[in-house]
N, C-alpha and C positions, 0 to 999 in steps of 0.2 A: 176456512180460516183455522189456523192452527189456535190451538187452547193454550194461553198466555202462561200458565202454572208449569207446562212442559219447558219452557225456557230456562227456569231455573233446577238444582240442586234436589235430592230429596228433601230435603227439611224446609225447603221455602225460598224465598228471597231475602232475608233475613234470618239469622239465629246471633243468641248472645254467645261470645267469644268464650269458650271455655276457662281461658285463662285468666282475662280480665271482666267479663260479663257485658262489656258493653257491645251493644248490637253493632254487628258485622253483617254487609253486602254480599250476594252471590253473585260473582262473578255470569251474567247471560249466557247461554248454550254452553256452557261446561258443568262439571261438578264439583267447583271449590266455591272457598268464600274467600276473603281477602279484609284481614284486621289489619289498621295501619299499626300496630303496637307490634302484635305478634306475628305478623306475614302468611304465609296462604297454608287454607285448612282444605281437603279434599273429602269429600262424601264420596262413598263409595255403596249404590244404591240397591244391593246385592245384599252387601252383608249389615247395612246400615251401620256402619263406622265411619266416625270423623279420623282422619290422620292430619297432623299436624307434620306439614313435607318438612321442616327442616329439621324436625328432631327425631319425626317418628311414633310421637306418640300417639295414642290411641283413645279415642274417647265413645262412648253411647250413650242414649238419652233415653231416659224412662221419666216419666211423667212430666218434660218440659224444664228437665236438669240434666245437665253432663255429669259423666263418671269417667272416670279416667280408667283404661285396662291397663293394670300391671305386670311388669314383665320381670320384676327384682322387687324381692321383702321390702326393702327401702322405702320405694315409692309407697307403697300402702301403710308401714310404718309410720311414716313422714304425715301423711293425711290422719288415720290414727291419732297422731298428736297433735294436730290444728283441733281437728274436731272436740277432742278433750278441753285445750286452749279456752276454743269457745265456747263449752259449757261452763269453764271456771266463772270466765267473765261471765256468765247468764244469770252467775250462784246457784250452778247445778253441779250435781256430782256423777260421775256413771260408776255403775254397781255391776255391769258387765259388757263385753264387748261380743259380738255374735258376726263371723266373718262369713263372708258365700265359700261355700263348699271348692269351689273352684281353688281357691289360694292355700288350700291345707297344705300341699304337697311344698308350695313356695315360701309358707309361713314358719313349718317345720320346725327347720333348725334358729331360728329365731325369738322362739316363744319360750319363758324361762319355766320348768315346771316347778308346781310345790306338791308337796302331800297333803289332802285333805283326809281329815279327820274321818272313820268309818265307823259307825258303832257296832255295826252287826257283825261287823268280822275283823280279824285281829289286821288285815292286809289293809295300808292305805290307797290308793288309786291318784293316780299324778293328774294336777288338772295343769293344761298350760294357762301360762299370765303374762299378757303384756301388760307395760307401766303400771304393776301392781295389782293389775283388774283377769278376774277369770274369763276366759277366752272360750267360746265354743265356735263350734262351725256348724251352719245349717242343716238340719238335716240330710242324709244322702238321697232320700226319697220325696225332698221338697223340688219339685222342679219348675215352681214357678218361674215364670220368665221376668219378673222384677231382679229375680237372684241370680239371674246369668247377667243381667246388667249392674246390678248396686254391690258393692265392695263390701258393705260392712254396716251395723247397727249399734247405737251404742244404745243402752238400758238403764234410764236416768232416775234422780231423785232429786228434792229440792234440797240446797246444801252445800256449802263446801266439803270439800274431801277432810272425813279427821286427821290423818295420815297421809297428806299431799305425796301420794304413791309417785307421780308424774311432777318432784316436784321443783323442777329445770323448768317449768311451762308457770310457775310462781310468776309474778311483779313487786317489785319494791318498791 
C-alpha cells in the first residue's frame, strides 16, 4: 500500500494561502495547491518554494509562516511599511530595521543615507535609513538558514514614534 502523505504536495494537504491565510487544498498527485481567491500555488519539492503560477511570485516557510522572495526594492519596501503600519496600531515604535544580507545589493540604491555623529574622529560614517529608521543588514557571516528565508526584523519599543518618521502610515 502506498503511504497516503506521498499523494500530496511537500507541505501537506493543506497550507494557509500566503496571500489571504485561509487554508487551501492540494491538489492529489501533483504539486500545487488551489486558493479559490488567489488560483494555483505550485510547491516545488527541491527547492522548497511556493510559486504563485500567475504572478510568479515566490514564497518560503520558516517556522509555519510564508515570506515572500523579492525580486525589486518595492516589494520588501512595501512589506517594510505594513509591518511598521502594524506596530503603530500595537502602540509600538521600531528603533531599527535589520534586513537579510541577501537584499543589500537590491536595497542599495533605495535607502536614504544620513551622517551619524562620531566622537572619536572628526569623519562621520553614512548609516542607511529607511522611513526614518537605521537600517543594517545581517551580518555576512550570519548564515543561519532562518536568514535565507525571512526578509527582515524590526527592533521595537513601547510607544509611538515622537517624530512619526513613516508618517503617510498616520490615521485621522
Amino acid at each position: 500500500m502506498v503511504e497516503p502523505s506521498l499523494h500530496y504536495p511537500i507541505f501537506g494537504a493543506e497550507i494557509p494561502c500566503p496571500h489571504c491565510r485561509q487554508m487551501i487544498p492540494a491538489l492529489t498527485l501533483t504539486d500545487s495547491y488551489l486558493c479559490d481567491r488567489h488560483g494555483a500555488f505550485e510547491a516545488d519539492p527541491e527547492t522548497e518554494i511556493l510559486v504563485h503560477l500567475q504572478s510568479s511570485r515566490q514564497w518560503k516557510r520558516w517556522e509555519n509562516q510564508w515570506y515572500r522572495q523579492h525580486t525589486h526594492p518595492d516589494g520588501i519596501r512595501f512589506e517594510i511599511h505594513e509591518a511598521l503600519d502594524r506596530l503603530y496600531i500595537k502602540g509600538l515604535r521600531a528603533t531599527k530595521i535589520t534586513i537579510a544580507q541577501r537584499y543589500q545589493t537590491l536595497m542599495g540604491r533605495t535607502l536614504e543615507f544620513k551622517l551619524v555623529p562620531h566622537s572619536e574622529s572628526g569623519s562621520a560614517p553614512t548609516t542607511p535609513h529607511l522611513y526614518g529608521l537605521p537600517v543594517h543588514f545581517q551580518e555576512e557571516g550570519d548564515r543561519q538558514s532562518r536568514w535565507q528565508v525571512v526578509n527582515f526584523e524590526l527592533a521595537t519599543e513601547p510607544g509611538a514614534p515622537q517624530r512619526y518618521p513613516y508618517y503617510y502610515l498616520g490615521y485621522e
